[in-house]
Steps between C-alpha positions, in 0.01 A plus 500: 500500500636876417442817652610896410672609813543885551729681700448856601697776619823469748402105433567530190804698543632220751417193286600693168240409315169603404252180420593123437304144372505271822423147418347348801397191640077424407484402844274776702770760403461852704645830494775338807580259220618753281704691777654200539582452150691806467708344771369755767359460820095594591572588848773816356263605246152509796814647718617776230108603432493391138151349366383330258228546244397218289279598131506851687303428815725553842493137644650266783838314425308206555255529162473225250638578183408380163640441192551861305474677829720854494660544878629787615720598752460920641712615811419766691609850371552846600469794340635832555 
């Protein structure tokens, strides 16, 4: 199963890229999955305030994902 994953601001700045195709497992996949597929931890992205939106609804990094789905990932920012 793929998914668009989209990074956002300082995130993307960090990671040093802007989107990516993630093949996943079909097995129940969620938005933790795909943290973990980018070889990052959930716990320092819930720590560091970034969420995640999945087909452009704010959601839990515990939603079901399905085949197509576009995930992205928004940290907190400041303006000035």
């Amino acid at each position: 199963m793929k998914v668009r994953v989209l990074f956002f601001a300082g995130l993307r700045d960090e990671l040093g890229i802007d989107d990516k195709i993630i093949s996943l497992e079909a097995n129940a996949p969620t938005v933790e999955t795909v943290i973990e597929a980018l070889d990052q931890s959930p716990s320092s992205f819930s720590e560091r305030g970034v969420r995640a939106a999945v087909n452009e609804e704010f959601t839990t990094f515990d939603h079901a994902l399905r085949e197509g789905d576009t995930v992205a990932f928004i940290p907190p920012v400041s303006g000035g």
